[in-house]
PAGU-942400 format. One record per residue (C-alpha): x, y negated, z negated. Coordinates in Angstrom, 3 decimals, m for minus. Example, Ala and Ser with C-alpha at 12.3 -4.5 7.8 and 13.67 -1.06 7.14 Angstrom:
BEGIN
+----------+----------+----------+
:        X :        Y :        Z :
+----------+----------+----------+
:   12.300 :    4.500 :   m7.800 :
:   13.670 :    1.060 :   m7.140 :
+----------+----------+----------+
END
This chain:
BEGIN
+----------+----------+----------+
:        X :        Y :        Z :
+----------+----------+----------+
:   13.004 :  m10.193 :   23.701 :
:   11.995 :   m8.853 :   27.438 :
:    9.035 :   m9.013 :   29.346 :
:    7.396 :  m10.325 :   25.981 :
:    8.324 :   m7.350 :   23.543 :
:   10.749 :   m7.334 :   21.405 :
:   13.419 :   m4.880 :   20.740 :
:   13.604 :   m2.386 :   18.251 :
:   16.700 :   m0.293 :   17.419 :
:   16.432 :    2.384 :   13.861 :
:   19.464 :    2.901 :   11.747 :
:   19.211 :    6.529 :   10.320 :
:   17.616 :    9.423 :   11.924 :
:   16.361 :   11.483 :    8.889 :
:   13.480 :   13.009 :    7.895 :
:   10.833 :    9.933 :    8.925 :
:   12.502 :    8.819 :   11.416 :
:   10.394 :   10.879 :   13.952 :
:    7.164 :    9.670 :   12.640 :
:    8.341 :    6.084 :   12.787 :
:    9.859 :    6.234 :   16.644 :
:    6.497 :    8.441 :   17.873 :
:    4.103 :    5.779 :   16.852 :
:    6.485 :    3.005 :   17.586 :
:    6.622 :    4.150 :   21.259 :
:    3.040 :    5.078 :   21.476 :
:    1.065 :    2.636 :   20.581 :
:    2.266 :   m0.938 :   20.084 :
:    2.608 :   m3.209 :   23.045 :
:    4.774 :   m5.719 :   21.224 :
:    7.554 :   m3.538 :   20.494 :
:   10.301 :   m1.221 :   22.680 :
:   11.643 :    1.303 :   20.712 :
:   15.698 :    0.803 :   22.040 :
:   17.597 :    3.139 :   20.558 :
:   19.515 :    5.047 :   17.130 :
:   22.410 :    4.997 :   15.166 :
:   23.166 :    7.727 :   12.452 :
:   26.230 :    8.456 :   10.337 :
:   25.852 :   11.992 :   12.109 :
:   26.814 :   11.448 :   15.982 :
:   25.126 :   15.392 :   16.490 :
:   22.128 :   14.273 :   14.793 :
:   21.541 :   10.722 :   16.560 :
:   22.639 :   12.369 :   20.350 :
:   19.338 :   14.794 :   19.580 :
:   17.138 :   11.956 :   18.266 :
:   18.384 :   10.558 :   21.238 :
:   17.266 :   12.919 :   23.654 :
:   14.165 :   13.970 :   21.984 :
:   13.081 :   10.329 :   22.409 :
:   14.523 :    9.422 :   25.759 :
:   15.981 :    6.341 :   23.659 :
:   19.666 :    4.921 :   23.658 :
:   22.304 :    6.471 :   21.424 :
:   24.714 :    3.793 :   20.412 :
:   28.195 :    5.329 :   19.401 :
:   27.757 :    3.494 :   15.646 :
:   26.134 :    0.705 :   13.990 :
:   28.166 :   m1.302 :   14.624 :
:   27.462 :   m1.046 :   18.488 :
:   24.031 :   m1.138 :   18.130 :
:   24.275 :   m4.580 :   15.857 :
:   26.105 :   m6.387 :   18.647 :
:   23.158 :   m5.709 :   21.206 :
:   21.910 :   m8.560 :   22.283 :
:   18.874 :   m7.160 :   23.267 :
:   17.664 :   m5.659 :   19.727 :
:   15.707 :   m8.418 :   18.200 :
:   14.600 :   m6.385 :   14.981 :
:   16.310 :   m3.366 :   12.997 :
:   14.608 :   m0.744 :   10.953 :
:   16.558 :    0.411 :    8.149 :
:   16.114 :    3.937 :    7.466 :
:   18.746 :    5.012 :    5.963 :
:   19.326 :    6.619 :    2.223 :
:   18.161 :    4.228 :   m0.710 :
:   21.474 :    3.639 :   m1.691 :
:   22.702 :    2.873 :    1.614 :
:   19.449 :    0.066 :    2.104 :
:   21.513 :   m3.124 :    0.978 :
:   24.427 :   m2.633 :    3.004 :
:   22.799 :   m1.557 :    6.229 :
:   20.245 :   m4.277 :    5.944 :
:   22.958 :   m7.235 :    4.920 :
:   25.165 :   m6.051 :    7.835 :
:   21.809 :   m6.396 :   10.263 :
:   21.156 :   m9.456 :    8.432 :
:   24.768 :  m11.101 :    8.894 :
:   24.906 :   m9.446 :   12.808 :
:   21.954 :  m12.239 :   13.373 :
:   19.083 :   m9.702 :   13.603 :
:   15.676 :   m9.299 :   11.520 :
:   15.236 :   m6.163 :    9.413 :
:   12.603 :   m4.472 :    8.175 :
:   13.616 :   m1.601 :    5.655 :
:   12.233 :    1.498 :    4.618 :
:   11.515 :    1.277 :    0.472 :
:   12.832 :    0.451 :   m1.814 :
:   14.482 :   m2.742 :   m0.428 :
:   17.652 :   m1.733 :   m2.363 :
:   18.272 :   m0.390 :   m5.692 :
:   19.109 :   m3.792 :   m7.949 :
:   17.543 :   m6.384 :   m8.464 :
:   20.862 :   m8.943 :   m7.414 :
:   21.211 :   m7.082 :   m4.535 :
:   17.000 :   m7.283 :   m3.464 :
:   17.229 :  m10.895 :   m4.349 :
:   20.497 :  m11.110 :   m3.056 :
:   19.050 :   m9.989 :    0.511 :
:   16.133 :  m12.191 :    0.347 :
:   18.429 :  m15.160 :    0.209 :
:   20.329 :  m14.543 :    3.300 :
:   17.425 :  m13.377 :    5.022 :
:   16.324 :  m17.196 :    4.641 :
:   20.241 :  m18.429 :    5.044 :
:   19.953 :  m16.888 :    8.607 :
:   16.672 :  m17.771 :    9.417 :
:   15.837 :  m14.852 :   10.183 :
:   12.345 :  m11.943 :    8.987 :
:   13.215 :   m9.212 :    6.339 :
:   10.370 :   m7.279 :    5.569 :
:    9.750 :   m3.638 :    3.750 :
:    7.255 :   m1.109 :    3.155 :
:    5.490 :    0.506 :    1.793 :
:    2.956 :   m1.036 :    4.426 :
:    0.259 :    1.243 :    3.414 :
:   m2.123 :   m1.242 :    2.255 :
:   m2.653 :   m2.143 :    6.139 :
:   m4.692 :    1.106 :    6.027 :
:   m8.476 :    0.899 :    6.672 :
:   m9.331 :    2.586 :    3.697 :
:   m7.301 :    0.500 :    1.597 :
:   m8.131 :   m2.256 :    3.524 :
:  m12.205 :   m1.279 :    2.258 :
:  m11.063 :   m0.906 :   m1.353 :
:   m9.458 :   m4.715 :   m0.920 :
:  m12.339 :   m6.025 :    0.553 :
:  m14.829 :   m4.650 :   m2.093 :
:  m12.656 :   m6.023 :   m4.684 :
:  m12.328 :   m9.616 :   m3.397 :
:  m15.912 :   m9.920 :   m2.534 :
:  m16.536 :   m9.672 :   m6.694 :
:  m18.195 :   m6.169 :   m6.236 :
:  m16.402 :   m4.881 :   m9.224 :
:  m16.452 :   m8.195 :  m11.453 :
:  m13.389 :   m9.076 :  m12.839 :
:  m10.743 :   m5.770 :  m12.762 :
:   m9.188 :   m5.195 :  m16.095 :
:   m7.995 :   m1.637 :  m16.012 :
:   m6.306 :    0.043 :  m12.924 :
:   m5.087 :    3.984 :  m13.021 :
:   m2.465 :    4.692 :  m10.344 :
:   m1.333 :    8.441 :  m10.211 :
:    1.739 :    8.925 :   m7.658 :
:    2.612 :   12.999 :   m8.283 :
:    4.845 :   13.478 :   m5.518 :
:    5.757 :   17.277 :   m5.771 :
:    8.962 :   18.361 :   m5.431 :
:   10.878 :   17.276 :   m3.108 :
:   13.110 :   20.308 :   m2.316 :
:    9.907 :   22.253 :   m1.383 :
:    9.901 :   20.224 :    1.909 :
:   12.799 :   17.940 :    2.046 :
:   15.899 :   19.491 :    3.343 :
:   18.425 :   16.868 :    1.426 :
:   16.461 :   16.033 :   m2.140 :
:   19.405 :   14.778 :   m3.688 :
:   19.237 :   11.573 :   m3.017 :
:   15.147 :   11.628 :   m4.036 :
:   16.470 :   12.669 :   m7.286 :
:   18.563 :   10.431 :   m8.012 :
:   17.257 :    7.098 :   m7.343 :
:   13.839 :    9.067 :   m9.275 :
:   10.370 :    8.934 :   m8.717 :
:    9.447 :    5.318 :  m10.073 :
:   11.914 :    3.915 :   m7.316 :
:   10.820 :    6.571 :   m4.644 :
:    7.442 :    6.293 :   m4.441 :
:    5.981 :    4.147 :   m7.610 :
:    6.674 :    1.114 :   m4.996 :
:    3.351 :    2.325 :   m2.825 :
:    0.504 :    1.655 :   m5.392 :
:    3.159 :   m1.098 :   m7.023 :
:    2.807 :   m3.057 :   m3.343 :
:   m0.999 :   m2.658 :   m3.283 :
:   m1.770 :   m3.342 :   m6.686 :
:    0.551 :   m6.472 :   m6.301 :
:   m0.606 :   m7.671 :   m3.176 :
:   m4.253 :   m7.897 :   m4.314 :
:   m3.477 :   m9.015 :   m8.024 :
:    0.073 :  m11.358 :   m8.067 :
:    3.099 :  m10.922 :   m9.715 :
:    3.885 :   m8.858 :  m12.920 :
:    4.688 :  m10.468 :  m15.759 :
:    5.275 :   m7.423 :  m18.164 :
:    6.402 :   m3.988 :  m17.584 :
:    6.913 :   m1.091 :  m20.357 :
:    7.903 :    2.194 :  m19.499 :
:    8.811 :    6.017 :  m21.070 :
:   10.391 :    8.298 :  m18.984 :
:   11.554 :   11.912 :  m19.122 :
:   13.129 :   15.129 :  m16.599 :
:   10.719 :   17.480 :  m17.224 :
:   12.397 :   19.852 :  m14.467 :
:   15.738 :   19.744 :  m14.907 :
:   17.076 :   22.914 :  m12.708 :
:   16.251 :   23.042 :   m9.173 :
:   16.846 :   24.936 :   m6.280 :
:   16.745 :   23.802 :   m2.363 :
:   14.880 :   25.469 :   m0.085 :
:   18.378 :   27.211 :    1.398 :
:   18.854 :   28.308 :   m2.846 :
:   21.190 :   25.979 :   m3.592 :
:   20.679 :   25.399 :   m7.273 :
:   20.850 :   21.692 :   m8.423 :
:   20.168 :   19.614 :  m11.682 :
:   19.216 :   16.439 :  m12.196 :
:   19.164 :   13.699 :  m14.352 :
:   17.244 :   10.432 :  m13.484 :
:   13.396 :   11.254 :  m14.876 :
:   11.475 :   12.992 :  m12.480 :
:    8.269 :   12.250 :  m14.488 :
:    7.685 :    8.290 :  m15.749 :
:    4.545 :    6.459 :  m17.131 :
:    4.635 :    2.532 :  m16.444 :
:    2.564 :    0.145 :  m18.110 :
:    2.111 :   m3.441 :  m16.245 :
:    0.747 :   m6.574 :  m17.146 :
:   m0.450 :   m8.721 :  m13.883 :
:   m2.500 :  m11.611 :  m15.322 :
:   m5.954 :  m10.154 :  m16.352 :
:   m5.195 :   m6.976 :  m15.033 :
:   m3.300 :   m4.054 :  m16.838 :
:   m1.975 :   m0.930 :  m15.028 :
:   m1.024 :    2.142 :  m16.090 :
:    1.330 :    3.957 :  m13.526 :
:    1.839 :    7.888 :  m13.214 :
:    5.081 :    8.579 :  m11.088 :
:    6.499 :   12.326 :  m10.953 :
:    8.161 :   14.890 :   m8.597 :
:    6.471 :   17.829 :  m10.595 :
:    2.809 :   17.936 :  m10.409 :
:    1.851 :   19.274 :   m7.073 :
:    1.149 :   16.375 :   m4.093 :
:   m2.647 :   16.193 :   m2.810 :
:   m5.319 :   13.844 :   m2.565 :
:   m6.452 :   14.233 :   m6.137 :
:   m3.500 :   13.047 :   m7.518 :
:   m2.295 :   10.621 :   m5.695 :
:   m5.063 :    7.903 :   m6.132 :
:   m6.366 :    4.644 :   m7.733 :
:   m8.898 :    4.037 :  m10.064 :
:  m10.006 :    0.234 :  m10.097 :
:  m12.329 :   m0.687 :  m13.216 :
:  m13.485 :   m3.726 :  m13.637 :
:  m16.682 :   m5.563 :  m15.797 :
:  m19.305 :   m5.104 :  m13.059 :
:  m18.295 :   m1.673 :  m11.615 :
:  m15.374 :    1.181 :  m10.714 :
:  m13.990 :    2.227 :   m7.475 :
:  m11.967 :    5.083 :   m6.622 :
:   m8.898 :    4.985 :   m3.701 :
:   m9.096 :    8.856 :   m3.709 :
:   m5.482 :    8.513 :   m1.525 :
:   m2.971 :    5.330 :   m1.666 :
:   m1.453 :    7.154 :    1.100 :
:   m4.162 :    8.216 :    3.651 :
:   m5.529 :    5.478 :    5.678 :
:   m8.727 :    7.916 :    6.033 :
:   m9.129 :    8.106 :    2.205 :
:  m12.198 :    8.392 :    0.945 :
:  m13.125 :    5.687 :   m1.174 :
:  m16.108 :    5.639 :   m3.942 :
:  m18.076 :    2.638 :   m5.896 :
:  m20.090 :    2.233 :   m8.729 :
:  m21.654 :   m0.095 :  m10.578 :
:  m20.897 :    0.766 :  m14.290 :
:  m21.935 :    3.249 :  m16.273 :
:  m23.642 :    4.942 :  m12.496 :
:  m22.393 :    7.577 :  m10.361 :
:  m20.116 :    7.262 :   m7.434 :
:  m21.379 :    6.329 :   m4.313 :
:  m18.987 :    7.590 :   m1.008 :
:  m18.120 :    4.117 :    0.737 :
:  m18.140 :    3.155 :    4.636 :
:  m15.043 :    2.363 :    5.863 :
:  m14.898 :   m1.039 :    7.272 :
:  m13.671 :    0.552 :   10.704 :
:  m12.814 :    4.103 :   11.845 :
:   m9.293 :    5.288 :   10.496 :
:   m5.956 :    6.572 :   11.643 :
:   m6.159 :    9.959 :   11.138 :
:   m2.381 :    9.846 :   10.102 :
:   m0.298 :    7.445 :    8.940 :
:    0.857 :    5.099 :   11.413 :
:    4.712 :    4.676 :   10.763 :
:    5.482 :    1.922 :   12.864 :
:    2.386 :   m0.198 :   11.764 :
:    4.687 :   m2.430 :    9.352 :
:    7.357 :   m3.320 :   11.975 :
:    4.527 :   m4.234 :   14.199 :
:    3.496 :   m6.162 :   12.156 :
:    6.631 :   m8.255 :   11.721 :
:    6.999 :   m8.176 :   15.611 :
:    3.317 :   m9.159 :   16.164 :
:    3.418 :  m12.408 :   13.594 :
:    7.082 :  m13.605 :   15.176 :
:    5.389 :  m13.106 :   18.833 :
:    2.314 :  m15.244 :   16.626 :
:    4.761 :  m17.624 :   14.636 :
:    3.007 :  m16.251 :   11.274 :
:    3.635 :  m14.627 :    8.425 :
:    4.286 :  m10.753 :    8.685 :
:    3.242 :   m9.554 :    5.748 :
:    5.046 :   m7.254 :    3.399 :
:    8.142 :   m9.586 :    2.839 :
:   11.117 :   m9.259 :    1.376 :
:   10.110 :  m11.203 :   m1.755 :
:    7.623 :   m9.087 :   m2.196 :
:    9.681 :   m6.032 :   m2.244 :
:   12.565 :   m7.819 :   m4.320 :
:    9.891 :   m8.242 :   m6.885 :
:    8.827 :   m5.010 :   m6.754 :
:   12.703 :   m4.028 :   m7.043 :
:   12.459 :   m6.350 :  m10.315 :
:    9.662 :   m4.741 :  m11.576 :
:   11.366 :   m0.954 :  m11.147 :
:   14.606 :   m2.096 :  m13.258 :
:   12.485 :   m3.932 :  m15.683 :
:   10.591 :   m0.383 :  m16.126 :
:   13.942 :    1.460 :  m16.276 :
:   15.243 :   m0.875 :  m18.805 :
:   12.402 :   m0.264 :  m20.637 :
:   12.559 :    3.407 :  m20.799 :
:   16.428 :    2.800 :  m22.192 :
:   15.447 :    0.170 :  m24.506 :
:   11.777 :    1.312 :  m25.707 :
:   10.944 :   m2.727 :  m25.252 :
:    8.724 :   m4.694 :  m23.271 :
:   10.497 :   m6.086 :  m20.397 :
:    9.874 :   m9.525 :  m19.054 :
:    9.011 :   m9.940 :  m14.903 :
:    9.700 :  m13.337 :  m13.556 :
:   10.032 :  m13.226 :  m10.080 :
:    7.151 :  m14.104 :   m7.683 :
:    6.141 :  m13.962 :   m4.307 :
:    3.507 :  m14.939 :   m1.809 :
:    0.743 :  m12.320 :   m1.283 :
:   m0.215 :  m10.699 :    1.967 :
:   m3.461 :  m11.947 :    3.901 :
:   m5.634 :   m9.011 :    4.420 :
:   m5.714 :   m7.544 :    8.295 :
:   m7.622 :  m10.008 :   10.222 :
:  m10.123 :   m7.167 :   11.150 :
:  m10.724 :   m6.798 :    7.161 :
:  m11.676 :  m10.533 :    6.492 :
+----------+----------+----------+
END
């Protein structure tokens, strides 16, 4: 830490790792964005100079910087466990891009030395920090919708090669472990632990082609419905990389014995977000402040920097995301197996922003 910020360095300079170091070095006094390391030395040298930030000649010289308190891990999926346990074991705190890895031994497996070390390990997705999702929260805590029984969660992605110039890996790790964490983290955050998970997947587009017309096939389902059990709530969970990505379809529906409310985006932090008591029409909600037009990247590893300047809790931990991690295999055990699955992993939840209480 210098001159009370602490120092941030990003492993991996792919496709979001320009949205993560612009708001990082914009707008957050806590933090100074350091510098990169990529497996590509072209690629990190440009990030580099596009950035005005250090280039460190691998990761392993940018681990044994004294002066980078906190790493972000952006790297592949695959790649998430080792990057973050060689952060981990260097002595720094990591916070990690989704999923936290792609096991559950390893997720749990990081957790563990995260706490052996002393040290933070967090993870998005951090998009329940959002201020509409922070409204939906609110709404739901203050009893406006009763008791929720039945949440929808619809997470159609597209397809990744439309805008993605390497969708292999997307592919292959599939949609459920791509981006079926960002409503599993909200809907976790404000309801506990899952306790059951039952799942049926299936590719419904097999044969691809990049956008350079490389053809490619894969095999991990690109289109999965998860069912979830989290004490008197049940969800049903929509994840798929073939039904185009907007607003409309990648939402929550919250129903619950007094009322319904509608998260028209997970994603947005300017989502519009609808109430109504049941059986009556939906009424357009105020947001509890005005929104980030985009979403802020870096808002996450602030807030892990902000509650270690604050000695408090950051809040999207790493048990958190290991559960989540548990959850996913449970679901894609379930999908080989046609059975139930049994969750049994739990965590601490996240306290809302303070601006949302």
């Amino acid at each position: 830490m210098k001159d009370g910020k602490l120092g941030v360095a990003i492993i991996g300079c792919g496709n979001i790792a320009g949205p993560y170091a612009d708001d990082l070095k914009a707008n957050y006094a806590e933090v100074e964005l350091l510098g990169v390391s990529d497996v590509d030395p072209a690629r990190a040298r440009q990030f580099g100079q596009d950035y005005e930030v250090r280039v460190y000649a691998d990761n392993a010289a940018l681990l044994a910087d004294p002066a980078v308190d906190i790493v972000v891990n952006l790297t592949s999926h695959f790649a998430h466990y080792s990057i973050s346990t060689q952060a981990l074991e260097a002595g720094k705190h990591v916070y990690s891009e989704k999923p936290l890895a792609v096991t559950t031994s390893e997720a749990f497996a990081l957790v563990e030395l995260a706490k052996r070390k002393g040290l933070r390990l967090g993870c998005s997705p951090f998009t329940l920090m959002g201020e509409a999702q922070q409204t939906a929260w609110k709404a739901i805590r203050d009893g406006r919708l009763g008791t929720v029984r039945a949440v929808y969660a619809e997470v159609n992605w597209g397809r990744i090669e439309s805008w993605h110039p390497a969708p292999g890996p997307f592919y292959e790790v599939g949609a459920l472990f791509d981006v079926g964490v960002y409503p599993l983290t909200i809907l976790t955050a404000m309801f506990g632990p899952a306790r059951r998970v039952q799942a049926y997947g299936k590719v419904l587009y097999p044969d691809r082609v990049t956008r350079e017309g490389v053809p490619f096939h894969i095999s991990t389902p690109d289109w999965v419905v998860t069912v979830l059990e989290m004490g008197d709530t049940v969800v049903r969970l929509t994840t798929g990389f073939y039904v185009p990505n907007n607003k409309a379809q990648t939402g929550i529906e919250f129903h619950g014995d007094l009322g319904s409310l509608h998260l028209r985006s997970w994603h947005s932090f300017d989502s519009q977000v609808d109430i109504a008591t049941f059986d009556d029409s939906y009424q357009a909600m105020e947001l509890i402040r005005p929104p980030a037009s985009d979403v802020p990247w870096g808002r996450g590893v602030w807030d892990m920097a902000a509650a270690m300047l604050a000695n408090r809790p950051h809040r999207f931990t790493g048990d958190q995301a290991a559960h989540i991690v548990e959850i996913l295999n449970a679901a894609a055990q379930s999908m080989q197996t046609g059975q139930r699955i049994e969750v049994t992993s739990s965590f601490t939840p996240p306290a809302p922003m303070d601006w949302a209480v």
